[in-house]
C-alpha positions in Angstrom: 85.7 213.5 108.4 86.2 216.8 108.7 83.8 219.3 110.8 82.1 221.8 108.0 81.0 225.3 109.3 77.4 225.0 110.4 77.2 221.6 110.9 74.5 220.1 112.2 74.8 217.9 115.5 71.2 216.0 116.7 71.3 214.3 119.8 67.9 211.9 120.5 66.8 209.8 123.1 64.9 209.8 125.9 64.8 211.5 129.4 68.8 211.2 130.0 69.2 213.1 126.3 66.0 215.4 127.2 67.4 216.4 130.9 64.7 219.0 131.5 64.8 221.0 128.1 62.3 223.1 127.3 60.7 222.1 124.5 59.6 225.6 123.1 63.3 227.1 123.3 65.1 225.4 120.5 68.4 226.8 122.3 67.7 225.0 125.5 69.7 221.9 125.5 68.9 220.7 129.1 70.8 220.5 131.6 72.7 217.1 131.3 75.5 215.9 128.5 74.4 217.5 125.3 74.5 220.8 127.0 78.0 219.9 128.2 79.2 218.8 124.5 77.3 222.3 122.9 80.0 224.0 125.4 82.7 222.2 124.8 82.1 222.2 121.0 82.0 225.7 120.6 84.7 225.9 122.6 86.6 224.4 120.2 85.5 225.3 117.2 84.2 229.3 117.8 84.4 229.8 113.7 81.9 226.9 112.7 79.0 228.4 114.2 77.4 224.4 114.7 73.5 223.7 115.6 73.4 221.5 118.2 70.1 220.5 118.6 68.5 217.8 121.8 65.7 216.0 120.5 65.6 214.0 123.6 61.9 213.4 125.0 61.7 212.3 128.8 59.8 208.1 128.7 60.7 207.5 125.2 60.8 204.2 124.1 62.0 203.1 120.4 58.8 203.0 119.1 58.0 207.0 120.3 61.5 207.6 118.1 59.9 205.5 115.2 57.1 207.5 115.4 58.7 211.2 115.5 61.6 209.7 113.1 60.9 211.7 110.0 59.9 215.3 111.7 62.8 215.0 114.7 65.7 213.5 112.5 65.6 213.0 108.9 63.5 216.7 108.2 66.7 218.5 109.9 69.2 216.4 107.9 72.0 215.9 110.4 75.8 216.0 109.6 76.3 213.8 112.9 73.5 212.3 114.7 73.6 210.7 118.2 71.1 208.0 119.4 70.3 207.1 123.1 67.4 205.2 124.0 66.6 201.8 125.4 65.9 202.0 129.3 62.4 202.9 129.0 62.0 200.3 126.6 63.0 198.0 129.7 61.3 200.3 133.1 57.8 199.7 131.3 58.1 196.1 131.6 58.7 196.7 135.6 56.3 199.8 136.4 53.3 198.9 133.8 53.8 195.4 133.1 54.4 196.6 129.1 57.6 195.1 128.1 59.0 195.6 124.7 60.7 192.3 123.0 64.3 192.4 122.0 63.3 191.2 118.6 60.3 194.1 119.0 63.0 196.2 119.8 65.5 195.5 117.5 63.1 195.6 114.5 62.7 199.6 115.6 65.5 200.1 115.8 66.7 198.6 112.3 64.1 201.0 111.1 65.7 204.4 112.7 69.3 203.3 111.3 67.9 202.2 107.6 66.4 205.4 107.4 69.4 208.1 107.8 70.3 209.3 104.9 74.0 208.7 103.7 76.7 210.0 104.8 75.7 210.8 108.1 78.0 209.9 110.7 76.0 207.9 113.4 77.0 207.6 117.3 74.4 205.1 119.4 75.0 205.4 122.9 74.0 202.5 124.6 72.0 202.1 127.5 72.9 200.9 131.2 71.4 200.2 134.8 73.7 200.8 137.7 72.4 198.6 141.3 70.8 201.4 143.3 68.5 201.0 144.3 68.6 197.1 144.8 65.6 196.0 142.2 67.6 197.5 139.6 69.8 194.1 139.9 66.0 192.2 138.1 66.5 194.8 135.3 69.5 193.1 133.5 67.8 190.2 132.7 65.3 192.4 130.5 68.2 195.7 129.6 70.8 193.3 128.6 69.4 191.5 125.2 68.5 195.4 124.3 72.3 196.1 124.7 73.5 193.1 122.4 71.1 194.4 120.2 72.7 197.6 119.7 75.9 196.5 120.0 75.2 194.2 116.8 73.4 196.7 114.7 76.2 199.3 115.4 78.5 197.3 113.6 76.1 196.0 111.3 75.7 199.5 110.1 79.2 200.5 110.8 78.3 203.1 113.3 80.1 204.7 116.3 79.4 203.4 119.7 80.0 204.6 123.1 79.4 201.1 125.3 77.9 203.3 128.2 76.8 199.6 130.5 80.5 198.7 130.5 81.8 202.5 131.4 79.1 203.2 133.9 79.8 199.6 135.5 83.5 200.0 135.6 83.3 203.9 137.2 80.8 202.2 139.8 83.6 199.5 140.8 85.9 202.3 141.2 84.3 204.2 143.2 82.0 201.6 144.8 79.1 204.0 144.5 76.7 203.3 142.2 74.7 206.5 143.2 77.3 208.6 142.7 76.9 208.1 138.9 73.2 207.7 138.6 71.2 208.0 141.9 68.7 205.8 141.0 70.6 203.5 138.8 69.2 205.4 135.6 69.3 209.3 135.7 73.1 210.5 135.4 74.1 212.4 138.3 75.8 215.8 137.0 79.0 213.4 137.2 77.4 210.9 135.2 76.5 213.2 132.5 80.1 214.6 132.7 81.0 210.8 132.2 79.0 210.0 128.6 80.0 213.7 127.7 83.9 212.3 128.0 83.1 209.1 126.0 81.4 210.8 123.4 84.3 213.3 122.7 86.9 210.5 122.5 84.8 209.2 119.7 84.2 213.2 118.0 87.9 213.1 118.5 88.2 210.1 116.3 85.6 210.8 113.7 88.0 214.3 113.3 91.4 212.6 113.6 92.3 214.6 116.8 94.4 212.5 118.1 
């Protein structure tokens, strides 16, 4: 695709996408990877004049993006839209004893990416869990069918994906500091952020043909 002049970018999620934006200053992007990409975007592209917009809300599950679906995505027609969410859908089930079913989850989800109108060009990010602290090991069990799941409807709907579980797995290896990435095996560290910001530009870069 090519990148027409004020395009519209929407990134949605949860707490990782919200990263402390305030909600009443459109302009505020938070302080985590969609504020990285609105730099490095109009970085590159100073005559487009984009909107980037983060529509991330901290606890989110997919059912609170079902919910706000048409008023936070489809009512500000993006050109590219990014979805993010998942780990809350899997924390309930371990803080309130409120888990959400992969089939539960998957039938949301269905419902976001049936919705879009065409022609939008989708990215899902999917979610992770690094093993810090220790309990965070329990979570896979519950996180991982919610990662198949968007895996499978990604290609189903021939979407983007950036396969965050694997990249935030292999970077902890490396390092052999899981905190280093995410401190509590969730939240991106200002690296981590730096981290999904990379893997989502080498897929921009591929929806433009910037090789």
């Amino acid at each position: 695709m090519n990148l027409t002049p004020h395009a519209t970018l929407l990134f949605i999620g949860d707490s990782i996408t919200d990263a402390g934006r305030a909600r009443d200053h459109e302009e505020d992007k938070g302080s985590g990877y969609v504020s990285l990409l609105n730099a490095c975007l109009r970085f590159k592209y100073p005559s487009h004049h984009l909107t980037v917009l983060n529509r991330g809300i901290s606890g989110n599950r997919v059912r609170d993006l079902r919910s706000r679906w048409q008023a936070d995505c489809l009512d500000l027609s993006p050109d590219i839209l990014t979805i993010y969410i998942g780990i809350n859908d899997t924390w309930r089930r371990y803080d309130s004893n409120d888990p959400t079913p992969a089939v539960d989850f998957e039938a949301d989800y269905r419902y976001l990416l049936t919705a879009i109108q065409p022609g939008t060009d989708v990215i899902l990010i999917e979610p992770f869990v690094l093993p810090t602290p220790p309990d965070r090991i329990t979570w896979r069990e519950d996180l991982e069918p919610k990662i198949e799941v968007t895996r499978r409807l990604a290609a189903e709907f021939n979407t983007h994906l950036v396969r965050l579980d694997q990249l935030f797995t292999v970077a902890a290896q490396q390092n052999g500091n899981p905190a280093y990435w995410a401190a509590d095996g969730v939240h991106p560290t200002p690296a981590g952020h730096a981290l999904i910001a990379h893997h989502w530009l080498t897929i921009f870069k591929q929806l433009m043909g910037d090789q």
